[in-house]
C-alpha positions as CSV (number, residue, x, y, z in Angstrom):
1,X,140.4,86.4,67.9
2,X,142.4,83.3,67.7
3,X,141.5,82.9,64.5
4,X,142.2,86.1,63.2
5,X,145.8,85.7,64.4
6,X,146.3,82.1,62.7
7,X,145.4,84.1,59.5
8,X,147.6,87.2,60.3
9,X,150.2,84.9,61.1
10,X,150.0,82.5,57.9
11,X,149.9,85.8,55.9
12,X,152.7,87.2,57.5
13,X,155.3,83.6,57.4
14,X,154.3,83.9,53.8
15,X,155.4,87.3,53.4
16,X,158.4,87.1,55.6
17,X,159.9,84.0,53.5
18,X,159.1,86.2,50.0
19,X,160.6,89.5,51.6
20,X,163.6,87.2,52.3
21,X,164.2,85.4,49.1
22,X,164.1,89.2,47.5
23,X,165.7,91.0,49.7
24,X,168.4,88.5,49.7
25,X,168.7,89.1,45.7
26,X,168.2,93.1,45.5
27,X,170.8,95.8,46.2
28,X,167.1,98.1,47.2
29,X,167.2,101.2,48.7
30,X,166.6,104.7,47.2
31,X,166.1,103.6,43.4
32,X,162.2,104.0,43.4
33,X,159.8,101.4,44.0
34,X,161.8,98.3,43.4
35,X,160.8,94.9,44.7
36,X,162.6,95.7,47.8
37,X,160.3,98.7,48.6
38,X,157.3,96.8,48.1
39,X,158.0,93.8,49.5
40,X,158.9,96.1,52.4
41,X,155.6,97.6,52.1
42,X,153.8,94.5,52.7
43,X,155.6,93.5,55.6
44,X,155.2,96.9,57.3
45,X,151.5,96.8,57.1
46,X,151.0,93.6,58.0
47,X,153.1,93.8,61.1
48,X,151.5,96.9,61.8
49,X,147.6,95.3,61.3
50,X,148.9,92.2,63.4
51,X,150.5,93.9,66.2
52,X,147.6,96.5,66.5
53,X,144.6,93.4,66.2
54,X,146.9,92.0,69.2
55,X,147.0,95.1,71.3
56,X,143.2,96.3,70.7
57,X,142.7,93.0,71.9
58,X,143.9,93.8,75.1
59,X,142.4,97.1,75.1
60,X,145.0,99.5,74.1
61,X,144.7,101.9,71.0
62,X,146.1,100.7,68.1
63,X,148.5,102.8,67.4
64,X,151.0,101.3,70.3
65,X,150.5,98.0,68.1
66,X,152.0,99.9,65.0
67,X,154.5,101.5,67.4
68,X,156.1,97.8,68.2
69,X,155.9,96.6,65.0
70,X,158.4,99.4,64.0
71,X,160.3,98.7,66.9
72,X,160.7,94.8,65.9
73,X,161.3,95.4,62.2
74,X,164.1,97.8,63.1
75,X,166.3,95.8,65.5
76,X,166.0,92.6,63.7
77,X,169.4,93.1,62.6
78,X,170.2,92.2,66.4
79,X,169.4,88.4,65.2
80,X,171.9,88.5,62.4
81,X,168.9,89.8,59.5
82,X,170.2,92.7,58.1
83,X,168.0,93.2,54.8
84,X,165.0,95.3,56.6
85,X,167.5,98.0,57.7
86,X,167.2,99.4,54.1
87,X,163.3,99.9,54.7
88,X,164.9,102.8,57.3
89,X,166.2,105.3,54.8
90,X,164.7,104.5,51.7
91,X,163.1,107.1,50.1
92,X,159.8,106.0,48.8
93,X,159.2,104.4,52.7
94,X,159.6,108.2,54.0
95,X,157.5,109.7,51.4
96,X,155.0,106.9,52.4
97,X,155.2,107.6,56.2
98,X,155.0,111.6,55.3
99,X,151.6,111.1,53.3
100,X,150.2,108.8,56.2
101,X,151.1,111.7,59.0
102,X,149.4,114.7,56.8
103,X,146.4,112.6,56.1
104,X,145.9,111.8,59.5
105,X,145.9,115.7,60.7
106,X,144.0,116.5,57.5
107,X,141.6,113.5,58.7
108,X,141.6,115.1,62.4
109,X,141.3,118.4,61.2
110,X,137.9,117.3,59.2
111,X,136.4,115.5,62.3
112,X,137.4,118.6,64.8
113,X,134.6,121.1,65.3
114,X,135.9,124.3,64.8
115,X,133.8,126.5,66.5
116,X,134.4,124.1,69.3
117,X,137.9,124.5,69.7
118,X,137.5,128.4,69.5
119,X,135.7,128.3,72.8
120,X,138.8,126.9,74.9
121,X,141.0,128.9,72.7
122,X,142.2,130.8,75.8
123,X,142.5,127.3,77.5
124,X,144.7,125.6,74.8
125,X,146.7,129.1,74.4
126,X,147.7,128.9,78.3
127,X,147.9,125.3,78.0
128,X,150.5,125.7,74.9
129,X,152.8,128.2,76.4
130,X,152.8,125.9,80.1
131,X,153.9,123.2,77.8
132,X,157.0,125.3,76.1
133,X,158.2,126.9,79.4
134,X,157.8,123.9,81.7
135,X,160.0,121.3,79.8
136,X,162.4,124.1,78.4
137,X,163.0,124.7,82.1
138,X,163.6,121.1,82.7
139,X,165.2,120.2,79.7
140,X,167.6,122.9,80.1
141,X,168.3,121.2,84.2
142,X,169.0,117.8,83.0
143,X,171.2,119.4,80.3
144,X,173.4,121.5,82.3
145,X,173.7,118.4,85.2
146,X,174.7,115.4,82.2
147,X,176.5,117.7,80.0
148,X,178.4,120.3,81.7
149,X,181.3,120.5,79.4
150,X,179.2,121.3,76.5
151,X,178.2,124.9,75.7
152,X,175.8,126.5,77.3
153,X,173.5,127.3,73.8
154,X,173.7,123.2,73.0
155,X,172.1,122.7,76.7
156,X,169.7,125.3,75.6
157,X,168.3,123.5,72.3
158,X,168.7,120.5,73.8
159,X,165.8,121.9,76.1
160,X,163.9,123.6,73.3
161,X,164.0,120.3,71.4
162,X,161.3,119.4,74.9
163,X,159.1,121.8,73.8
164,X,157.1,121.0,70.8
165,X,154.3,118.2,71.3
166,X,153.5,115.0,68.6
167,X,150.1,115.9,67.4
168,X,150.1,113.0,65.8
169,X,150.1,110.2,68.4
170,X,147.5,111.7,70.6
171,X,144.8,112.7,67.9
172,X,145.4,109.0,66.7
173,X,144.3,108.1,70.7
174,X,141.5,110.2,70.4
175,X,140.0,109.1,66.9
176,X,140.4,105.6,68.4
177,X,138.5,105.8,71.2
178,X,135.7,108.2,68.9
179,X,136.4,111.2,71.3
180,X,137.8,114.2,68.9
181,X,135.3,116.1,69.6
182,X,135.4,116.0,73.4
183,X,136.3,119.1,74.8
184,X,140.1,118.3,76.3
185,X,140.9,116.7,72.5
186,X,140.0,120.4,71.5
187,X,142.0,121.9,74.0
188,X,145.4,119.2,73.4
189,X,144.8,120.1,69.4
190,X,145.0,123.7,69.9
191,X,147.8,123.5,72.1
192,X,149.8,121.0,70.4
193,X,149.1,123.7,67.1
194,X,150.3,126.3,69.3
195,X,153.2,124.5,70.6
196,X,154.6,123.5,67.4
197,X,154.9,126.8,66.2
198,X,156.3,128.3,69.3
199,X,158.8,125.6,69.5
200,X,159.5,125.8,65.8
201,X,160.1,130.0,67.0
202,X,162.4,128.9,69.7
203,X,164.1,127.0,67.3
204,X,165.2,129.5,64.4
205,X,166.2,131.8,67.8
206,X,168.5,129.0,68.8
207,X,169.6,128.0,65.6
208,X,170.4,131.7,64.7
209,X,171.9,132.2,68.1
210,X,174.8,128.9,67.5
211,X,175.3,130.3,64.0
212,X,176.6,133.5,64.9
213,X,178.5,132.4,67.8
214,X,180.4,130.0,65.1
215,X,180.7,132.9,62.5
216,X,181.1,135.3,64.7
217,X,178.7,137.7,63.6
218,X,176.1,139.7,66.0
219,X,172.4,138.2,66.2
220,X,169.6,139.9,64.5
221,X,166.3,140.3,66.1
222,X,164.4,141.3,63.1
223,X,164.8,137.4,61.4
224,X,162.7,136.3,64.3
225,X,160.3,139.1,64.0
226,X,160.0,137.9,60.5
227,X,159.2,134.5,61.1
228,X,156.7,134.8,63.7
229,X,155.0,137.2,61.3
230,X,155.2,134.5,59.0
231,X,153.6,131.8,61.2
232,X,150.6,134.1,62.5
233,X,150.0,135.2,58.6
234,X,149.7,131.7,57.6
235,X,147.3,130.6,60.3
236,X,145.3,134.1,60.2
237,X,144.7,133.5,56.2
238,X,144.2,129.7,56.1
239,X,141.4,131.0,58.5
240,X,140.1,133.3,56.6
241,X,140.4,131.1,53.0
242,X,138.2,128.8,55.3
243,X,135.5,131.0,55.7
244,X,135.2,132.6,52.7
245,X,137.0,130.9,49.7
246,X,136.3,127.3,49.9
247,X,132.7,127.4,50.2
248,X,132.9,129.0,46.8
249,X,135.7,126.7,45.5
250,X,133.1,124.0,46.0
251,X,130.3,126.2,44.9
252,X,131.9,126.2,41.4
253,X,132.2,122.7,40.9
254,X,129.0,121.6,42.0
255,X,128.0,120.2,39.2
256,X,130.8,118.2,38.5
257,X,129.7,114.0,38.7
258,X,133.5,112.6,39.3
259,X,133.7,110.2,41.6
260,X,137.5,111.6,42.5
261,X,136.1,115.4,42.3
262,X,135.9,116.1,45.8
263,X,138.6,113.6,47.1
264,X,140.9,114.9,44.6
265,X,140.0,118.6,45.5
266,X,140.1,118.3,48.9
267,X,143.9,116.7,49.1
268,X,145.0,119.3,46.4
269,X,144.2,121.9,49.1
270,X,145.4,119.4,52.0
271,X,148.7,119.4,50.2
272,X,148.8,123.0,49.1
273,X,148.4,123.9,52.9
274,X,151.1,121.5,54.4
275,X,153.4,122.9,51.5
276,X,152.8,126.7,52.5
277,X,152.9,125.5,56.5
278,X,156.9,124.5,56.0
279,X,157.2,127.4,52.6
280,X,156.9,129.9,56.2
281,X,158.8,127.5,58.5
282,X,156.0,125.5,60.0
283,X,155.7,121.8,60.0
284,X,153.6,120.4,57.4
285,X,151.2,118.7,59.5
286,X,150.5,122.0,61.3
287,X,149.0,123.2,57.3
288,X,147.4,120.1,56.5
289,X,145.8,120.2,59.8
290,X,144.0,123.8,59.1
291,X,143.5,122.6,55.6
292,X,140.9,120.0,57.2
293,X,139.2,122.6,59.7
294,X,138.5,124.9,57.3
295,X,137.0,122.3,55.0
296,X,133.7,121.9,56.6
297,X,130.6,119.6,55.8
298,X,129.0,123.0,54.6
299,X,131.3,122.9,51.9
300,X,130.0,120.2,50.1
301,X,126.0,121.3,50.7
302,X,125.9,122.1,47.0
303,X,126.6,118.8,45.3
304,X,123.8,117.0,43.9
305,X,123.5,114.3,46.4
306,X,125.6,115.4,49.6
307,X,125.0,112.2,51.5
308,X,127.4,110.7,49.2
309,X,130.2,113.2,49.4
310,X,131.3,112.8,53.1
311,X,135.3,113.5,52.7
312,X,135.5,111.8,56.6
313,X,134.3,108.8,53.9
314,X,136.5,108.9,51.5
315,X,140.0,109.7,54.0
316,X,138.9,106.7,56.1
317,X,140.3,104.3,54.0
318,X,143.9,106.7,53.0
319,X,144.4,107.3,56.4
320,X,144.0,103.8,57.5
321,X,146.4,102.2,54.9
322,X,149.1,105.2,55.2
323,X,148.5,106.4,58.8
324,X,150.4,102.9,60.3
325,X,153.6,103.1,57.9
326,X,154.4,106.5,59.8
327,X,153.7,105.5,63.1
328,X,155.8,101.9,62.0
329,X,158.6,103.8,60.5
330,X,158.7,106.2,64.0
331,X,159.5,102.6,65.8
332,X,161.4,101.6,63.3
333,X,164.4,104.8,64.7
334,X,164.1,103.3,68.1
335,X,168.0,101.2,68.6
336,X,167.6,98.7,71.2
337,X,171.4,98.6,71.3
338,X,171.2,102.5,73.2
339,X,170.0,100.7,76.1
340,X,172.6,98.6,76.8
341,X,174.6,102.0,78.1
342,X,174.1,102.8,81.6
343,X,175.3,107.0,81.1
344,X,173.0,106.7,78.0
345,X,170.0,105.3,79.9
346,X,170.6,107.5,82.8
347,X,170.5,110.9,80.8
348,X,167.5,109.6,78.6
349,X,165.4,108.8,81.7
350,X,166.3,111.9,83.1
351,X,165.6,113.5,79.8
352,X,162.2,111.9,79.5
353,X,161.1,112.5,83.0
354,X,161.7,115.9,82.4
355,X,159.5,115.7,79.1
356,X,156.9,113.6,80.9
357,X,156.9,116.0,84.1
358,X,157.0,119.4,81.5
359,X,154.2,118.7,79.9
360,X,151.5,117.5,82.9
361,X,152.0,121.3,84.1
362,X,150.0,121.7,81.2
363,X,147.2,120.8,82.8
364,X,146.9,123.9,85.0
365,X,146.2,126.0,82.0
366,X,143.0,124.6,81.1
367,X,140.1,127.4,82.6
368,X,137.3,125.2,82.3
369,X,135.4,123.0,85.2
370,X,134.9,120.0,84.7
371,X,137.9,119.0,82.4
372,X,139.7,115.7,83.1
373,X,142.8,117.6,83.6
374,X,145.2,114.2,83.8
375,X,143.7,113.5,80.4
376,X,145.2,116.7,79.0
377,X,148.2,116.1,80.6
378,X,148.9,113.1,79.1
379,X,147.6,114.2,76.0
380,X,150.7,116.8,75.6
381,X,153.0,114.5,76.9
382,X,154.0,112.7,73.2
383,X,157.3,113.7,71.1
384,X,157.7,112.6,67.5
385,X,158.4,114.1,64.3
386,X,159.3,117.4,65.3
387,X,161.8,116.6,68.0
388,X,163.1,114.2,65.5
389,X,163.5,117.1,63.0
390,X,165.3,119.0,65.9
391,X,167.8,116.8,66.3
392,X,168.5,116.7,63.0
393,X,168.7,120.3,62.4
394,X,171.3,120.1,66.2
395,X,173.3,117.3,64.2
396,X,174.4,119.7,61.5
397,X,175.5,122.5,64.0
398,X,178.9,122.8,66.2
399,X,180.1,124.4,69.0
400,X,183.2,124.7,70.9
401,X,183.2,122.4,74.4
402,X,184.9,123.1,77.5
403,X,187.9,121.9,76.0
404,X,187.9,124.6,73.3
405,X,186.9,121.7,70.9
406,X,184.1,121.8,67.9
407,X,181.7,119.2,68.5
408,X,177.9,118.7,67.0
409,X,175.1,120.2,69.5
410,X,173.4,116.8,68.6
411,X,176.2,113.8,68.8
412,X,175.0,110.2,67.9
413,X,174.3,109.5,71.4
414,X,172.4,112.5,72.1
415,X,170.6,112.0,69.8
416,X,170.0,108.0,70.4
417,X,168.8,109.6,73.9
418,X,166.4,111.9,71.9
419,X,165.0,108.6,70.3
420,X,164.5,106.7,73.4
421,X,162.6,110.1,74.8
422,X,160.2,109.7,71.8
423,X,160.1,106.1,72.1
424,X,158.7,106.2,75.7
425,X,156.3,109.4,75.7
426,X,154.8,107.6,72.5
427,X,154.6,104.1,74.0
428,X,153.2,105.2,77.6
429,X,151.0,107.8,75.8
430,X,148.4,105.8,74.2
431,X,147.4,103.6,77.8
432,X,148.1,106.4,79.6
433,X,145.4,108.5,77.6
434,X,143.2,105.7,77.6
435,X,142.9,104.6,81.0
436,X,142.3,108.5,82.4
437,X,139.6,109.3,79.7
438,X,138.1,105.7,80.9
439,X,138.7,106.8,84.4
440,X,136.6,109.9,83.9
441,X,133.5,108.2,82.2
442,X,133.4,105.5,84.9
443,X,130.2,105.8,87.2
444,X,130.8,107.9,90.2
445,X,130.1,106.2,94.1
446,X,126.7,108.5,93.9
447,X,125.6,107.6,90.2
448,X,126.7,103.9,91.8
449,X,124.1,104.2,94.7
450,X,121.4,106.2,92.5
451,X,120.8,102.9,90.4
C-alpha cells in the first residue's frame, strides 16, 4: 500500500507542478480541449485514483475517495490557487462528467437482472412513492419554519427538490461491493427509476404552478397529463424494443468481425435512449439505464464466438476512466466557505435531516421477508444530479415575498444549502450502505454456536 501511494504521490507532484506552469500561461475555459482541459483532466483522475486507493484501503467504496478529491480540487482557491476553479464550468469537463454518469447506469443496467427486478416490482413501486411523499412532507416543514417570508409555492419546490434519489451513487456502492444483483439493489434501482420520474412530475407541476402565478394566467391540468403520458410511453416502449427489437438488431449483424461492432452498437443505443429519456422530460440516466436492461447477454448469442463479446467487458474499462470525473466534478460544487454561516448551516442540517429521515421511511415499503430493510434505506437516501438540476431550474424562477418583493425560488444560498444536502447524503451514503449490507452477511449468534 505504501508503495502504491509513494507512486500516486510522485505522479501526482509531477502533474500538479505541469498543471501549474500551464494553467498559469492559459486563459482555458470553454474553448475546447485546450491544454488547460487536459491538464485538468489528468489531475482529476489522478486525484480521484489516489483518494479512492486511500479510502478502499480503509474499507470504504471508492466512490467517497472520488467524492473528496472533488471536494479538495474545488476549494483550493481557499489557499490563494485559483487556476482549478475553471475546471468547474468548463464545457468539455461537463460533457466528460455527463458521459461517465450514463455509462455507469448503462453499465448498471447491463449487470441488473431484469426478470429479477420485476419480481419486487410492487416492492420498489411502494418503496418509490414512500420516498416522494416522506421527504416532500419534510422538506415542505423545514421550508415553512427557515423561510416564512417566502411564498408558499418556493417552500413547496424546495420540498419537491427532496424527492428524487441519486441513482448514481448507490448503484456505484453496490457494483463495488459485487452485490447488483442482490435483491434490495433491485428494489433501490426500481425505486430510484420510479422516483426520478415522479419527482421529475412533481416538478413540471410546480414549475407550471410559479409560472402562472407570475403571469397570471390559470394552470392547466392537461400539460401534466401530457407528460406523465410521456414518461410511461417511454419506459413501456424501451420495454418492449427490449424484447423484441434488439435481439434482431443484433441478429442482423451477426456476422459482422469489428472489433468496435458491438461496443459501438451498444452505446449508439445507450445514447439514443438517454437522448429520448430527456426528448420526454426524463433525466438521461433514467434512458440510458433501460438502454442497458434491455440489452441482455441473449443478445449477442449469435455472434461467432460469444465468449468474446461480453459488453459488461468492454464498459469496464469506459466506465472506470469516465465514471470518477462525474463523481469528482459532483465534489468539485461543494463550497467550503457555506459552512462558515451559522443560519446557512442550521437550515442545511435541517434540510438534510429531513432528506436523510424521508427517505429511511422507504424502507417500510419493501413486502418481502427477509430484506435488510436499513440497507434499502440508506440506499435511497443519496441526492445528486437531479436535485442539482432542480435548483437550477428554481434559480431561474421568481416570486413575490412577504414583502411584496420578486425574488428567485432558488437564491445563492439556498442553493449553497442544496449543495451541502447532496454533499452529506453522498458522503454518509457509501459507509453507511456498506457497513449495513456487511452487518447483514455477518454470522448470526446461532450460525456462531453451530460451528
Amino acid at each position: 500500500m505504501k508503495r502504491k501511494l509513494l507512486v500516486f504521490v510522485t505522479i501526482g507532484i509531477v502533474c500538479l507542478l505541469l498543471a501549474q506552469s500551464v494553467w498559469a500561461s492559459e486563459d482555458g475555459g470553454g474553448h475546447g480541449a485546450s491544454p488547460t482541459v487536459l491538464i485538468g483532466l489528468a489531475v482529476i483522475l489522478l486525484m480521484a485514483n489516489f483518494f479512492s486507493e486511500i479510502l478502499q484501503y480503509f474499507g470504504q467504496p471508492s466512490v467517497l475517495g472520488e467524492l473528496i478529491a472533488g471536494i479538495i480540487l474545488g476549494n483550493l482557491v481557499l489557499l490563494g490557487f485559483d487556476h482549478a476553479e475553471v475546471l468547474k464550468t468548463d464545457v468539455v469537463i461537463t460533457t466528460f462528467a455527463q458521459l461517465g454518469i450514463i455509462s455507469l447506469l448503462f453499465e448498471v443496467g447491463l449487470e441488473t437482472n431484469f426478470s429479477e427486478m420485476k419480481k419486487v416490482g410492487v416492492s420498489s413501486l411502494l418503496v418509490a412513492l414512500i420516498g416522494v411523499v416522506a421527504p416532500f412532507i419534510l422538506g415542505w416543514l423545514v421550508a415553512k419554519i427557515f423561510l416564512g417570508d417566502m411564498a408558499t409555492l418556493s417552500h413547496i419546490f424546495i420540498a419537491a427538490m427532496l424527492c428524487a434519489t441519486s441513482i448514481g451513487i448507490t448503484a456505484r456502492v453496490f457494483k463495488d461491493l459485487g452485490k447488483l444483483n442482490a435483491r434490495e439493489a433491485q428494489i433501490i434501482l426500481g425505486a430510484a427509476v420510479i422516483d426520478d420520474v415522479l419527482a421529475l412530475l412533481l416538478l413540471a407541476i410546480v414549475e407550471g404552478a410559479i409560472l402562472s402565478e407570475s403571469n397570471g394566467t390559470s394552470l392547466e391540468v392537461t400539460t401534466f397529463v401530457v407528460i406523465g403520458l410521456k414518461a410511461i410511453g417511454f419506459l413501456a416502449v424501451a420495454v418492449v424494443i427490449g424484447k423484441f427489437a434488439a435481439p434482431k438488431i443484433f441478429q442482423s449483424v451477426k456476422n459482422f468481425e469489428s472489433k468496435g461492432m458491438i461496443l459501438g452498437l451498444s452505446l449508439a443505443i445507450c445514447f439514443l435512449f438517454a437522448w429520448a429519456a430527456s426528448m420526454v422530460g426524463l433525466a438521461a440516466i433514467i434512458g440510458a439505464f433501460a438502454a442497458g436492461l434491455i440489452l441482455e447477454d441473449a443478445s449477442f448469442e449469435h455472434f461467432l464466438d460469444h465468449k468474446k463479446h461480453q459488453l459488461e467487458v468492454f464498459m469496464s474499462p469506459i466506465t472506470a476512466v469516465l465514471a470518477p470525473i462525474f463523481f469528482v466534478s459532483i465534489g468539485m460544487k461543494v463550497d467550503l466557505r457555506a459552512f462558515a454561516d451559522p443560519e446557512l448551516l442550521l437550515f442545511a442540517g435541517a434540510l438534510t435531516l429531513a432528506a436523510i429521515i424521508g427517505k429511511q421511511a422507504c424502507s417500510l415499503g419493501a413486502l418481502e421477508k427477509g430484506l435488510n430493510r436499513i440497507a434499502i434505506g440508506f440506499g435511497m437516501i443519496p441526492r445528486g444530479e437531479v436535485i442539482l438540476f432542480f435548483a437550477g431550474v428554481g434559480a431561474t424562477l421568481t416570486l413575490p415575498n412577504a414583502q411584496n418583493i420578486n425574488e428567485p425560488v432558488i437564491s445563492s444560498s439556498i442553493f449553497s444549502a442544496i449543495v451541502i444536502v447532496v454533499m452529506i447524503t453522498a458522503l454518509i451514503t457509501p459507509p453507511a450502505l456498506k457497513w449495513s449490507l456487511n452487518r447483514d452477511d455477518s454470522p448470526k449468534p446461532s450460525e456462531e454456536t453451530a460451528r
